[in-house]
N, CA, C and O of each residue as an XYZ file, in Angstrom:
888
protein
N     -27.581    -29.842    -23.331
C     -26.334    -29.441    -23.980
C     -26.297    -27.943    -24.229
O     -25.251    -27.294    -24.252
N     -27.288    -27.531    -24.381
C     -27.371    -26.135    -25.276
C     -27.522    -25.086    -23.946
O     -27.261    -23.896    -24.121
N     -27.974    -25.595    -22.548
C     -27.599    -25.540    -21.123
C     -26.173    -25.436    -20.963
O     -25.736    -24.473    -20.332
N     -25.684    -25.966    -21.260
C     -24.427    -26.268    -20.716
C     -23.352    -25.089    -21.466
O     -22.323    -24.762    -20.874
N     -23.670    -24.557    -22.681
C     -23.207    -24.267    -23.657
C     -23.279    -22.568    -22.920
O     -22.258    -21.912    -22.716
N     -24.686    -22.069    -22.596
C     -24.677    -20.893    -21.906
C     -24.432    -20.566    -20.645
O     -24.203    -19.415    -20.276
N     -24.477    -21.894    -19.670
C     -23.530    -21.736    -18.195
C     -22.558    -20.954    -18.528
O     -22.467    -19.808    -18.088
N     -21.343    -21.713    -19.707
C     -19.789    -21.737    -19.702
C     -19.880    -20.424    -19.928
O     -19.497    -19.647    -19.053
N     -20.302    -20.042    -20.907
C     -20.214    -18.710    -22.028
C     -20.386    -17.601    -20.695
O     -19.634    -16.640    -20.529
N     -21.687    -17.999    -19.677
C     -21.763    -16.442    -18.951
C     -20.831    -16.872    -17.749
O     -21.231    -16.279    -16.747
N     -19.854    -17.590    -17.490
C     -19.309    -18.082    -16.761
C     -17.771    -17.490    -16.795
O     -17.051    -17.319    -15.811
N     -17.400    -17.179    -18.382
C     -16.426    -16.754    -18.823
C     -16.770    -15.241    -19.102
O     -15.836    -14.447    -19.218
N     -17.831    -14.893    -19.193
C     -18.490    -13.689    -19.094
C     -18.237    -12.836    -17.984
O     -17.853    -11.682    -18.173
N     -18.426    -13.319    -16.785
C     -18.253    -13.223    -15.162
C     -16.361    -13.130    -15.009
O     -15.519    -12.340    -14.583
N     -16.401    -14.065    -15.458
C     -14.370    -13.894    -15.144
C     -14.261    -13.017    -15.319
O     -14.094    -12.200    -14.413
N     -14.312    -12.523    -17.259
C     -13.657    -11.588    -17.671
C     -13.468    -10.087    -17.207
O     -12.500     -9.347    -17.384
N     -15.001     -9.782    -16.385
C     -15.824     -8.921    -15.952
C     -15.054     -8.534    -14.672
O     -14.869     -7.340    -14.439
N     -14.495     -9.696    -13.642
C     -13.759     -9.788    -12.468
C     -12.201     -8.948    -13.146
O     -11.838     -7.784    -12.974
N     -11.661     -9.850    -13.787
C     -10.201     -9.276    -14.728
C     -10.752     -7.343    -14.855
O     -10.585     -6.619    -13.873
N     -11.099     -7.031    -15.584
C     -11.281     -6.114    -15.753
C     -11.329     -4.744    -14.786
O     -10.696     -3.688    -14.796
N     -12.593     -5.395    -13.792
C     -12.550     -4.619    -12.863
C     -11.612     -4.277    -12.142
O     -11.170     -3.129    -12.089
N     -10.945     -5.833    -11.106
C      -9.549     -5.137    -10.723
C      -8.479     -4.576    -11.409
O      -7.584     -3.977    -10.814
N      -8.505     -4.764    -12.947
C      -7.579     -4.306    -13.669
C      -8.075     -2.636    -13.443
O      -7.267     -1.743    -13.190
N      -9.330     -2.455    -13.567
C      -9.265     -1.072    -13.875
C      -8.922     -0.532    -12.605
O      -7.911      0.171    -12.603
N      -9.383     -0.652    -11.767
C      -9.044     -0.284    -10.025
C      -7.671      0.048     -9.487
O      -7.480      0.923     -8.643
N      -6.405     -0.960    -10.210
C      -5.450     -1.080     -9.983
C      -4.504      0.319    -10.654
O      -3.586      0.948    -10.127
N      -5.162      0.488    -12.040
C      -5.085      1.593    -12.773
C      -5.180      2.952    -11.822
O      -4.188      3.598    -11.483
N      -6.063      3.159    -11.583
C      -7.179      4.102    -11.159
C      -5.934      4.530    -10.092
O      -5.313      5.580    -10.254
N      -5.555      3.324     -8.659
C      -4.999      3.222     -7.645
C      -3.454      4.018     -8.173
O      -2.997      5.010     -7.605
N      -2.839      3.370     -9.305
C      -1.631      3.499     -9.622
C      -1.113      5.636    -10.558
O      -0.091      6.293    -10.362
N      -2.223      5.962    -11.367
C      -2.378      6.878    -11.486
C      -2.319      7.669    -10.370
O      -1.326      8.373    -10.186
N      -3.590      7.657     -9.299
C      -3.694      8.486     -8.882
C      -2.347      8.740     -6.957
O      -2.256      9.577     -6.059
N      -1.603      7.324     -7.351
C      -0.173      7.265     -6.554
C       0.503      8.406     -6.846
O       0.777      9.371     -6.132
N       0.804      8.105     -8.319
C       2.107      9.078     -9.193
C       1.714     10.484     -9.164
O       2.557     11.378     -9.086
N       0.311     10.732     -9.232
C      -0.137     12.499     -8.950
C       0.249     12.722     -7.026
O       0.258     13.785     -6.406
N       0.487     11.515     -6.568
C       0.565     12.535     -4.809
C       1.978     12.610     -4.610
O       2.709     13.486     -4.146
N       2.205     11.303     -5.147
C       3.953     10.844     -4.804
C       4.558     12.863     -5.487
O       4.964     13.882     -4.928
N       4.290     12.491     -6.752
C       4.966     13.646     -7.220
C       4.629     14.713     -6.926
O       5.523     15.434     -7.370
N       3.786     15.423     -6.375
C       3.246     16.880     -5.665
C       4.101     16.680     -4.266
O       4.700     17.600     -3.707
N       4.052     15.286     -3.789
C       4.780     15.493     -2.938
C       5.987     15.352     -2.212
O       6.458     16.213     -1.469
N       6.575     14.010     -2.499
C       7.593     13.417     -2.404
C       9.064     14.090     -3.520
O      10.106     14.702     -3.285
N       8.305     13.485     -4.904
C       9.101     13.761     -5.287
C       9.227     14.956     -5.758
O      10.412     15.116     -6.048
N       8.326     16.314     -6.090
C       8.714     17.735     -6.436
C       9.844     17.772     -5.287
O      10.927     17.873     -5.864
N      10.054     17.722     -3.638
C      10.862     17.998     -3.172
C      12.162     17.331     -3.750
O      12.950     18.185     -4.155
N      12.576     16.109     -3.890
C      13.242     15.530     -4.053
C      14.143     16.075     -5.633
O      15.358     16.155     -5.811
N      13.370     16.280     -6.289
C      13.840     17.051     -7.373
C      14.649     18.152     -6.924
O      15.868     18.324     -6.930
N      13.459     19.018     -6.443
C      14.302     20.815     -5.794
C      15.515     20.599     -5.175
O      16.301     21.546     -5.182
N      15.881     19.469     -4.587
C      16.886     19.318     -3.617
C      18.202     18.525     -4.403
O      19.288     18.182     -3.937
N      17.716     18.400     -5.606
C      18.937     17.499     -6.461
C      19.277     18.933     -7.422
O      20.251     18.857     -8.171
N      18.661     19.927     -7.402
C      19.002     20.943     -8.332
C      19.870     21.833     -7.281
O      20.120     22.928     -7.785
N      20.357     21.701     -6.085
C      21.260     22.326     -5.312
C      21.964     22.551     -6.270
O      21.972     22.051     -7.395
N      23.130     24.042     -5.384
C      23.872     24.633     -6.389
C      25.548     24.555     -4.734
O      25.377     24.352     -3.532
N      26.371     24.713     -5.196
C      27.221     24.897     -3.829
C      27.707     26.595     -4.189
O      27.914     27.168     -5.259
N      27.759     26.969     -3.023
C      28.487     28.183     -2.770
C      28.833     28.335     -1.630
O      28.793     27.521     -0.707
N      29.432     30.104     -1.648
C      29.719     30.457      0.114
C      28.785     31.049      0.973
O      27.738     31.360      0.406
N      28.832     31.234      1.857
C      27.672     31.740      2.916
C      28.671     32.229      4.355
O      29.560     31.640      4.970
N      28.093     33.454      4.501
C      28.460     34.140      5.526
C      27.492     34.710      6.145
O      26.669     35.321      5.464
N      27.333     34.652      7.683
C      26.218     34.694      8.860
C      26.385     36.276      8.747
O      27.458     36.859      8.591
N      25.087     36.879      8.856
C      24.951     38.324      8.787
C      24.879     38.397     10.433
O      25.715     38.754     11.263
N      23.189     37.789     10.585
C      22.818     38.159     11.703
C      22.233     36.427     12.351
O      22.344     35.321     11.822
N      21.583     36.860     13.738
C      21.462     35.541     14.044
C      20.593     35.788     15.586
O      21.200     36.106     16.609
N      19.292     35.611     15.548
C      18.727     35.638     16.590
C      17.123     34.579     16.968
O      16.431     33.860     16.246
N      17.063     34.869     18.093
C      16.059     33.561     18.368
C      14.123     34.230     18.413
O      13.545     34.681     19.401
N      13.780     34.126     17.553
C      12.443     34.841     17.613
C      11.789     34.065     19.852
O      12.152     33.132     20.568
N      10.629     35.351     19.996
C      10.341     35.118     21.191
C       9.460     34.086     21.607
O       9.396     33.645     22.755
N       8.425     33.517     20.121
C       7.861     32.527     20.492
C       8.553     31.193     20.142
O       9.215     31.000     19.123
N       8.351     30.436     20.970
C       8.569     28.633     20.504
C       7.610     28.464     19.522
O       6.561     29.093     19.658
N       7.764     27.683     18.478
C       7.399     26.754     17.704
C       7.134     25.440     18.343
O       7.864     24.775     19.079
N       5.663     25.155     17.808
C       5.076     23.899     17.976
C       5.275     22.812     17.224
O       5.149     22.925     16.005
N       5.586     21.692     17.738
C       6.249     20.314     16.809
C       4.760     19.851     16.361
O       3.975     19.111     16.956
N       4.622     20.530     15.111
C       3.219     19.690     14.613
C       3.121     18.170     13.771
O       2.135     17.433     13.740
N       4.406     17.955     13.127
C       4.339     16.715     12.360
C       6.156     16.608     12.615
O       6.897     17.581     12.756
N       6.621     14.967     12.622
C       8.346     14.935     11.991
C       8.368     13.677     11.505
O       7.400     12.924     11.610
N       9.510     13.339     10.915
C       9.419     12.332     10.282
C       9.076     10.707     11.364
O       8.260      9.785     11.365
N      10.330     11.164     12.202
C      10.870      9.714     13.178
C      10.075      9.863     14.576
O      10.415      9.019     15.405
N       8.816     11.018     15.111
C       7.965     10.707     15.771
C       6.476     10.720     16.004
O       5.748     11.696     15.821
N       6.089      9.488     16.443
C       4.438      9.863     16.443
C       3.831     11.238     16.844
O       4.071     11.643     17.981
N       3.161     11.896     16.113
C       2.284     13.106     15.908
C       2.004     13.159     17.606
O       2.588     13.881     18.415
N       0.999     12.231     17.856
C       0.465     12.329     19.616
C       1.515     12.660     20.319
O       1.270     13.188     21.404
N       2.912     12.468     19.953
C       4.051     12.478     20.946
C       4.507     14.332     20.403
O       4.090     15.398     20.856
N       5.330     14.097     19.479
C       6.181     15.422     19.041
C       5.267     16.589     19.190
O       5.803     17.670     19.432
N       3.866     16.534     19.074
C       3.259     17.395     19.304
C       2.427     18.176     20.452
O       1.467     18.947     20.424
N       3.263     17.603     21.511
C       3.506     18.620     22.823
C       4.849     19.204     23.200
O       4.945     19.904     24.208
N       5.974     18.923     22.366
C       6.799     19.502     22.544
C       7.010     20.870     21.762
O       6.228     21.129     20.847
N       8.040     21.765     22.082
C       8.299     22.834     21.329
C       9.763     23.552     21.020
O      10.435     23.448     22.047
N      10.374     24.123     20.160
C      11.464     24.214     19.735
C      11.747     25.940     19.444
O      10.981     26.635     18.776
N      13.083     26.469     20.138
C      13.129     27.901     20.169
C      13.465     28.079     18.486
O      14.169     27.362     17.774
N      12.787     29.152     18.179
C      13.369     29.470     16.701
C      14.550     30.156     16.365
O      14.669     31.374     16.496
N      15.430     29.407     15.934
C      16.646     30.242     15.503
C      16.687     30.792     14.437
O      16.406     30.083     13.471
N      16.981     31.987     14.224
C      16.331     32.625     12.857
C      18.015     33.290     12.153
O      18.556     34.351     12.466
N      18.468     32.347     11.248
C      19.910     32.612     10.737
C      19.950     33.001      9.577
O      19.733     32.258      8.621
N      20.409     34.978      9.429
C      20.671     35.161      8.142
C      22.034     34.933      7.435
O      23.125     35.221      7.927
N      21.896     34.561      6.621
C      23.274     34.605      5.451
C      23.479     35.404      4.254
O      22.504     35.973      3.763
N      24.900     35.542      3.600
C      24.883     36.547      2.802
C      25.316     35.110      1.710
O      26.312     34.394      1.822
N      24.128     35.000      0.600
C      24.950     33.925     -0.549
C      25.507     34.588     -1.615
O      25.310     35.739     -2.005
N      26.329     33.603     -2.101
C      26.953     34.716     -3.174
C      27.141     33.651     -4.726
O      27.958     32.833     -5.149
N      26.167     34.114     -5.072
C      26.171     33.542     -6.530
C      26.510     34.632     -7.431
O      26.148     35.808     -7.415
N      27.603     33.733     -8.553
C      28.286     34.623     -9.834
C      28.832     35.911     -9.473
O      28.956     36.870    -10.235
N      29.185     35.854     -8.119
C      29.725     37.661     -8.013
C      28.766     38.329     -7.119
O      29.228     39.270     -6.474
N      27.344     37.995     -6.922
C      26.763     38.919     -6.398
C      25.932     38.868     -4.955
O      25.214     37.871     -5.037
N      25.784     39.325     -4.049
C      25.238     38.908     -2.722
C      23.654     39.023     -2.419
O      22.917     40.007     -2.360
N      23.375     37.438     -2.224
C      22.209     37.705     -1.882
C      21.680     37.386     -0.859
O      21.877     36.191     -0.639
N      20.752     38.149      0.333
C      20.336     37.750      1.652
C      19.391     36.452      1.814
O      18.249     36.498      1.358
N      19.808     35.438      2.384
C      19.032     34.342      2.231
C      18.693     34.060      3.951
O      19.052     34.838      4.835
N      17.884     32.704      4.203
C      17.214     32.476      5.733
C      18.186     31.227      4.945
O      18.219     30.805      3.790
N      19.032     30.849      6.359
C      19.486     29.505      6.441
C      18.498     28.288      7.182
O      17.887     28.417      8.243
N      18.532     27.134      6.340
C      17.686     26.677      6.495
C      19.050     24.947      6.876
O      20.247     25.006      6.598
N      18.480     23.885      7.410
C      19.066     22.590      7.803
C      19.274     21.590      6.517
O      20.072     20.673      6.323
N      18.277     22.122      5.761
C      17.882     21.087      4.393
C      16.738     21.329      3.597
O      15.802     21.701      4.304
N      16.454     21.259      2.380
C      15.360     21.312      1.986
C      14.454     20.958      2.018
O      13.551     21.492      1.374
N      14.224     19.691      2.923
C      13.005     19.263      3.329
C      12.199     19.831      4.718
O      11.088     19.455      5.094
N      12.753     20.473      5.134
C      12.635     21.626      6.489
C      10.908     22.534      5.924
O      10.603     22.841      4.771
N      10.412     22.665      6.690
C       9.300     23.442      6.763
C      10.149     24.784      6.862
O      10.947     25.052      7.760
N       9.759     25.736      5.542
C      10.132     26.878      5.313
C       9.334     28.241      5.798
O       8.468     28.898      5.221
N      10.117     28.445      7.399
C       9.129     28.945      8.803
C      10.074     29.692      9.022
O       9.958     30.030     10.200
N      11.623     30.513      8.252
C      12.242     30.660      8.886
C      13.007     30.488      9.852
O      13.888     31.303     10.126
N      12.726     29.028     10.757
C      13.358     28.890     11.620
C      14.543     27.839     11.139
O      14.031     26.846     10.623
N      15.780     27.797     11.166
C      16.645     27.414     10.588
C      17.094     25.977     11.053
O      17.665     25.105     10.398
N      16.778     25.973     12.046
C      16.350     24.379     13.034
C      15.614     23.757     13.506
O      15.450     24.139     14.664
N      14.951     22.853     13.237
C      13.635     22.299     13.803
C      13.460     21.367     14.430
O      12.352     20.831     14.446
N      14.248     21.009     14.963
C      14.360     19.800     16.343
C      13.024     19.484     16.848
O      12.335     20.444     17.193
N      12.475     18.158     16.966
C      10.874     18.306     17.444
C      11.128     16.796     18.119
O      10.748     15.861     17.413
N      11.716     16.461     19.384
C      11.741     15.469     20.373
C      10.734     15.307     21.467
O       9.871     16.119     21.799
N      10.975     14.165     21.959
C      10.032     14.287     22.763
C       9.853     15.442     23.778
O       8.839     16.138     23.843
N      11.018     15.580     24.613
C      11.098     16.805     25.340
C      11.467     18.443     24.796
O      12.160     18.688     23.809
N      11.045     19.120     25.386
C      11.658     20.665     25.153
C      13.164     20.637     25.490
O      14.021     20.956     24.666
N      13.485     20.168     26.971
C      14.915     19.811     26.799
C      15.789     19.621     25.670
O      16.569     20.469     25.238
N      15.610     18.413     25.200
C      16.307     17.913     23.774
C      16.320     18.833     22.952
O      17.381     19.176     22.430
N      14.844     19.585     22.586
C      14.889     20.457     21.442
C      15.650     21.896     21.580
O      15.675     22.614     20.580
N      16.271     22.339     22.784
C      16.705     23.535     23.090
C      18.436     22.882     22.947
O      19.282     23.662     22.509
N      18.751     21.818     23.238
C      20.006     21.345     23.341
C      20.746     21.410     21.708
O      21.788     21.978     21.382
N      19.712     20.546     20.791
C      19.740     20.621     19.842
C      20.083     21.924     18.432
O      20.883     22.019     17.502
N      18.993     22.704     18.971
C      19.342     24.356     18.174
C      20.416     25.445     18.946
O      20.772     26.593     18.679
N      20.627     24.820     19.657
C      22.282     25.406     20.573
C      23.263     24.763     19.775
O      23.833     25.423     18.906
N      23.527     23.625     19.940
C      24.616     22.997     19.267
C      24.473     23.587     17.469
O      25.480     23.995     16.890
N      23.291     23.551     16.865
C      23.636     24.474     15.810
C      23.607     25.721     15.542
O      23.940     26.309     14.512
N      23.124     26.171     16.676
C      23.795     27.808     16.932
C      25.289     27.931     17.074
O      25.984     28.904     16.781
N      25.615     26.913     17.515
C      27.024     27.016     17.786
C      28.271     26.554     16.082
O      29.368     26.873     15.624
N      27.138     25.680     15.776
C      27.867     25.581     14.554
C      27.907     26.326     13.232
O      28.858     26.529     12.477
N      26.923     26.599     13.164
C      26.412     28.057     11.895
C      25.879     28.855     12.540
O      24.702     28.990     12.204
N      26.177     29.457     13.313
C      25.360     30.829     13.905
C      25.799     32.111     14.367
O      25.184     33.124     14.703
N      27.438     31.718     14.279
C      28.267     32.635     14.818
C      28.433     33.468     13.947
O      28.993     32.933     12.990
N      28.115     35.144     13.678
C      27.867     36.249     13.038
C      29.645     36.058     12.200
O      30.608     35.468     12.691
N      29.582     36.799     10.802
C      30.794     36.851     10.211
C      31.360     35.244      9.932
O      32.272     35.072      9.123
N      30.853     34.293     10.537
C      31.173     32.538     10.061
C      31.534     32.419      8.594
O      30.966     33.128      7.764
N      32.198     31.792      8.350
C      32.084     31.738      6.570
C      31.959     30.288      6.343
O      32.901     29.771      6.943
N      31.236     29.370      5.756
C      30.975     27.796      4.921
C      30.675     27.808      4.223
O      30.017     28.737      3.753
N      31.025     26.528      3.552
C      29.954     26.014      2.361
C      28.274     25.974      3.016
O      27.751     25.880      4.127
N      27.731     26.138      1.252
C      26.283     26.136      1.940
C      25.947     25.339      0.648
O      26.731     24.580      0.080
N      24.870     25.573      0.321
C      23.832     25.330     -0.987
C      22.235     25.892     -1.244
O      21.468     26.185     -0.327
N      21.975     25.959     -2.420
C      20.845     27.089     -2.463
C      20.460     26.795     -4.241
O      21.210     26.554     -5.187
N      19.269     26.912     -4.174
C      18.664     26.555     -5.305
C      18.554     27.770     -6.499
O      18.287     28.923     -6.161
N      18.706     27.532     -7.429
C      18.984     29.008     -8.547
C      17.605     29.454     -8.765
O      17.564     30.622     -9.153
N      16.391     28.851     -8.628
C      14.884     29.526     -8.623
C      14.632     29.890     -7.531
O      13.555     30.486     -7.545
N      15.328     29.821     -5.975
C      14.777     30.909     -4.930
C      16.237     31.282     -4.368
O      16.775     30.545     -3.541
N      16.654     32.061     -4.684
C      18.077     32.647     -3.420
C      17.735     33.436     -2.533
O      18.393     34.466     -2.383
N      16.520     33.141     -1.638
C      16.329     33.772     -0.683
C      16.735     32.544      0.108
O      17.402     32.811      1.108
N      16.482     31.231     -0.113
C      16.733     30.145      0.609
C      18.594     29.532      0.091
O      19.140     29.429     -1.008
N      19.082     29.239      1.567
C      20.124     28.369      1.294
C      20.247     27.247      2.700
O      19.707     27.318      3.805
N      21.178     26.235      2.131
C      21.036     25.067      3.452
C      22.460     24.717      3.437
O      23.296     24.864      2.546
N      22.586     24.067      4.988
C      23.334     23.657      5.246
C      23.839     21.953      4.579
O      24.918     21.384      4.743
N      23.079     21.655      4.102
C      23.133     20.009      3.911
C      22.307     19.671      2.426
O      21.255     20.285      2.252
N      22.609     19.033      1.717
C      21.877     18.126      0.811
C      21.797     16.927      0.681
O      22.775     16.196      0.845
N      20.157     16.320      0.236
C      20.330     14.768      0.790
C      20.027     13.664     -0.309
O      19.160     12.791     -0.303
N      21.311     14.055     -1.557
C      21.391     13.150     -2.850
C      21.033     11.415     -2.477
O      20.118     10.813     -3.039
N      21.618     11.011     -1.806
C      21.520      9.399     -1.802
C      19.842      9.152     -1.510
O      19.212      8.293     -2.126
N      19.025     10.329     -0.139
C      17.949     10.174      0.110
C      17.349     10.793     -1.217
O      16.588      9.942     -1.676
N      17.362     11.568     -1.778
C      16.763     11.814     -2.994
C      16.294     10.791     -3.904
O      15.116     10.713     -4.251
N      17.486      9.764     -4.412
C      17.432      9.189     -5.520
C      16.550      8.000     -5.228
O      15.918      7.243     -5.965
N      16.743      8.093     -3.599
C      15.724      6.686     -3.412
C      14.224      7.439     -3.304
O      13.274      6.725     -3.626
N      14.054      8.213     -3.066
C      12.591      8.994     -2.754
C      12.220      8.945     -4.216
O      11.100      8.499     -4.468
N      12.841      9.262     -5.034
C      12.014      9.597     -6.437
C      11.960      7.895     -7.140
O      11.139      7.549     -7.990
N      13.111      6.934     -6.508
C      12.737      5.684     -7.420
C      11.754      5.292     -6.310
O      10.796      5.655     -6.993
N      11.382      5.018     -5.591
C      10.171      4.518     -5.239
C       8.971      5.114     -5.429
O       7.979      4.388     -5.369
N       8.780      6.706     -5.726
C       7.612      7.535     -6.117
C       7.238      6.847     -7.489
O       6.057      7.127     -7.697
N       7.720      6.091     -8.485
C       7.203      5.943     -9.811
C       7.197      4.395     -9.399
O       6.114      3.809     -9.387
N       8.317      3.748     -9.079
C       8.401      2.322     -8.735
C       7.340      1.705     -8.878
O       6.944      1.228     -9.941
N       6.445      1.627     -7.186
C       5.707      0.979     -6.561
C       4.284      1.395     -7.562
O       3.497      0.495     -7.854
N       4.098      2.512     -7.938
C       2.892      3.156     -8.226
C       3.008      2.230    -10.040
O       2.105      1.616    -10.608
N       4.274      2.442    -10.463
C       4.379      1.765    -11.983
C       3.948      0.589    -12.024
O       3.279      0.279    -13.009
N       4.170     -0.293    -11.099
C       3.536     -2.227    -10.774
C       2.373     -2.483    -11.011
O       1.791     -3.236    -11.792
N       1.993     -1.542    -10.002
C       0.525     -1.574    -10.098
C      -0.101     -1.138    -11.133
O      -1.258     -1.478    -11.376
N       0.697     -0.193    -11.999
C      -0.423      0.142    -13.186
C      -0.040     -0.871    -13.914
O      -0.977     -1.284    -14.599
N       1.257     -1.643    -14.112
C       1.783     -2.553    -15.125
C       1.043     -3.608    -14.934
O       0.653     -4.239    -15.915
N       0.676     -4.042    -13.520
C      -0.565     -5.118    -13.313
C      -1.786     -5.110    -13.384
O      -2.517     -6.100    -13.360
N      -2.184     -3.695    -13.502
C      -3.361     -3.222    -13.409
C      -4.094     -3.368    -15.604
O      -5.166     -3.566    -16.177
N      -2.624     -3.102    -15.986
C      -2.732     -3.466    -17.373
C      -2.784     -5.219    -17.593
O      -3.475     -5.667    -18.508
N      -2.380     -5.702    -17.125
C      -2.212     -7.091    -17.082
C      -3.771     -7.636    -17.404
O      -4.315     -8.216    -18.343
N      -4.224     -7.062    -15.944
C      -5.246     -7.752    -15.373
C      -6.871     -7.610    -16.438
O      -7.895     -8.282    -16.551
N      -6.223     -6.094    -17.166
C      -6.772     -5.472    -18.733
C      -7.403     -6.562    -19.662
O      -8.514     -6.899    -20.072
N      -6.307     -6.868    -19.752
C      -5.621     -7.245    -21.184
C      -5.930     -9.351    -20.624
O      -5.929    -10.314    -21.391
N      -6.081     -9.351    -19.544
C      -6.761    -10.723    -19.419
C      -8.552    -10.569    -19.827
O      -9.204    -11.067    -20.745
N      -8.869     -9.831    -18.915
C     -10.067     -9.925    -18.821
C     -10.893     -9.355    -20.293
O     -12.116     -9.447    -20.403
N     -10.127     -8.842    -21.227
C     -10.441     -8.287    -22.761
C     -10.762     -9.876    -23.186
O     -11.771    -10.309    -23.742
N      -9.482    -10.652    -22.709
C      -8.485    -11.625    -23.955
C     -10.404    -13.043    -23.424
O     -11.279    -13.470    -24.177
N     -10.235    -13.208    -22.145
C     -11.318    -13.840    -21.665
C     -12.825    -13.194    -22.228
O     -13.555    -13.964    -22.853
N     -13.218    -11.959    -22.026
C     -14.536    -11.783    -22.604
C     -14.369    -12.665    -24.015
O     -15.141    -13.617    -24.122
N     -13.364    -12.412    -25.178
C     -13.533    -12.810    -26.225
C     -13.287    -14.239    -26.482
O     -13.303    -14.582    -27.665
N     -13.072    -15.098    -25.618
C     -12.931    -16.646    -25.748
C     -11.687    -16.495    -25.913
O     -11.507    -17.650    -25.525
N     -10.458    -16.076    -26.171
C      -9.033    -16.458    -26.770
C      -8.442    -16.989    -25.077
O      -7.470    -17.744    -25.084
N      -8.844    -16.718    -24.141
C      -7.787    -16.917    -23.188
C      -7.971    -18.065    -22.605
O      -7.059    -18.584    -21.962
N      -9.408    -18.751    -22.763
C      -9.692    -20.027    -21.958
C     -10.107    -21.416    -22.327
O     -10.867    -21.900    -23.166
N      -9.270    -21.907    -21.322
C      -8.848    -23.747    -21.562
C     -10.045    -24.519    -21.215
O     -10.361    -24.742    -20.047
N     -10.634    -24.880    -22.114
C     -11.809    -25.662    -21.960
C     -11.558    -27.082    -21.860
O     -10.919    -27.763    -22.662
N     -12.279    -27.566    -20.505
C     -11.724    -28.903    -20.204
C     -11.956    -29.716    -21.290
O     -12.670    -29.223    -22.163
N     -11.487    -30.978    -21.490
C     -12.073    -32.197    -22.634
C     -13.296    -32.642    -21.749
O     -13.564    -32.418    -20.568
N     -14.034    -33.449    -22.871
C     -14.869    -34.046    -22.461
C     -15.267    -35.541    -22.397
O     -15.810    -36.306    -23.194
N     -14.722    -35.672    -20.977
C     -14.749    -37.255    -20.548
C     -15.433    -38.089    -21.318
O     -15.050    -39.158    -21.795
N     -16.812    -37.380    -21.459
C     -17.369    -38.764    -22.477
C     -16.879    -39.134    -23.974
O     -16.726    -40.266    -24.434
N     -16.695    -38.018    -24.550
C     -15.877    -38.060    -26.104
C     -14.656    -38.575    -25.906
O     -14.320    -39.154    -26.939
N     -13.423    -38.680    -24.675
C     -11.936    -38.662    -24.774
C     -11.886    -40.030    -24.355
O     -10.805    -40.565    -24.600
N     -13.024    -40.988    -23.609
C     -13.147    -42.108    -23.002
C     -12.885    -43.276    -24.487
O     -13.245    -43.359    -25.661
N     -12.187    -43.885    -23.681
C     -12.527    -45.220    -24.873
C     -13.358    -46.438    -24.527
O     -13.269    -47.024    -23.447
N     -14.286    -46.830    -25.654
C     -15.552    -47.845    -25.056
C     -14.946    -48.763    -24.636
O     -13.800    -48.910    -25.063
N     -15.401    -49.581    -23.793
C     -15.145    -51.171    -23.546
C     -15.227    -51.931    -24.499
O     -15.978    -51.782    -25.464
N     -14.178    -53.144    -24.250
C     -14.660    -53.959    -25.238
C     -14.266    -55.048    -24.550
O     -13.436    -54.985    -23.643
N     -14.952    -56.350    -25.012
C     -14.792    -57.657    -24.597
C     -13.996    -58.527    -25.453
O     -14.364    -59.109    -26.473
N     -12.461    -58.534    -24.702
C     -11.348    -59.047    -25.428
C     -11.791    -60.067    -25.678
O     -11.603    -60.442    -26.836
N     -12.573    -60.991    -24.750
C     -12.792    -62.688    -25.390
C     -14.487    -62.691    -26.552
O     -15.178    -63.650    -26.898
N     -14.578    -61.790    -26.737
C     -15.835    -61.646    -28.168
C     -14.532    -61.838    -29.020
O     -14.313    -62.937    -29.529
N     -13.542    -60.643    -29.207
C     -12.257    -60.640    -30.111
C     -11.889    -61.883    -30.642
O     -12.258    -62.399    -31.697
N     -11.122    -62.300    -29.791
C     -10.674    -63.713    -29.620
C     -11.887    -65.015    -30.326
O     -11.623    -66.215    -30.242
């Protein structure tokens, strides 16, 4: 009996020990999500919701002599995009915040690798990618042009053609989202394995021989 008594005990010992661990792991996992998400995902995603709108007028507009190498993009495999290459279009603008003009590098969006080059097309072919920064040469590139633009009030050297609110709001709710579960389970899994070390959490079977009822011989009764 007194066997049996220290099986259970280091038995529930062992659970609790299991609870814990993945609880803490899950922690560990979920913390250290929310430090990358946010250095990376979402600091951009922020910068790009603090857009400001103004006007923008093309100063100058020319194609530096080297190509740019497609080292990373979103929508192609690395092994692929990264034999292709893309002419740099290098587009200045004049922004004009509160009255006053300031020379900025036009850029496609804020999520653009900030290379100066104002287009970054990275397809499979060089073809595509030369087709591509033509057609927006043709659309913002023409010297004296006047559009809307947008440009952030902590750098006005930078302004863009585009902002990407709807992609924003989903980039930053999934940066805390997914990473929050896991710590919320990761607490869970805590707060079991505490509740188990201390006996409060576990259902100890009955015991067949105590819950049994003896036989009896109805015709002794009788």
């Amino acid at each position: 009996m007194e066997n049996e008594k220290v099986s259970e005990s280091s038995r529930k010992h062992t659970t609790g020990d299991n609870f814990t661990v993945f609880g803490t792991v899950l922690l560990v996992i979920g913390v250290v999500a929310v430090i990358v998400l946010g250095l990376t995902v979402a600091r951009f995603a922020v910068y790009d919701m603090e857009l400001k709108t103004s006007g923008c007028r093309v100063i100058s507009t020319e194609v530096a002599s080297d190509r740019m190498n497609c080292s990373c993009t979103n929508d192609r495999p690395s092994f692929i995009s990264a034999k292709s290459t893309y002419p740099c279009l290098q587009i200045k603008v004049a922004l004009y915040v509160n009255g006053e003009e300031h020379i900025a590098y036009l850029y496609e969006n804020s999520n653009r690798e900030k290379n100066k080059c104002s287009t970054q097309p990275c397809d499979y072919e060089d073809f595509y990618n030369d087709g591509n920064v033509t057609v927006f040469w043709i659309n913002y590139g023409g010297v004296n042009d006047t559009y809307t633009c947008y440009y952030n009030p902590k750098n006005l050297k930078e302004a863009f053609t585009q902002r990407l609110l709807k992609s924003d709001r989903m980039k930053l709710m999934h940066s805390f989202l997914w990473p929050g579960i896991v710590f919320a389970i990761g607490i869970v899994l805590l707060g079991i394995g505490f509740c188990r070390d201390k006996g409060y959490c576990y259902c100890r079977k009955r015991n067949e021989s105590s819950s049994s009822v003896p036989y009896q011989d109805l015709s002794s009764i009788a």
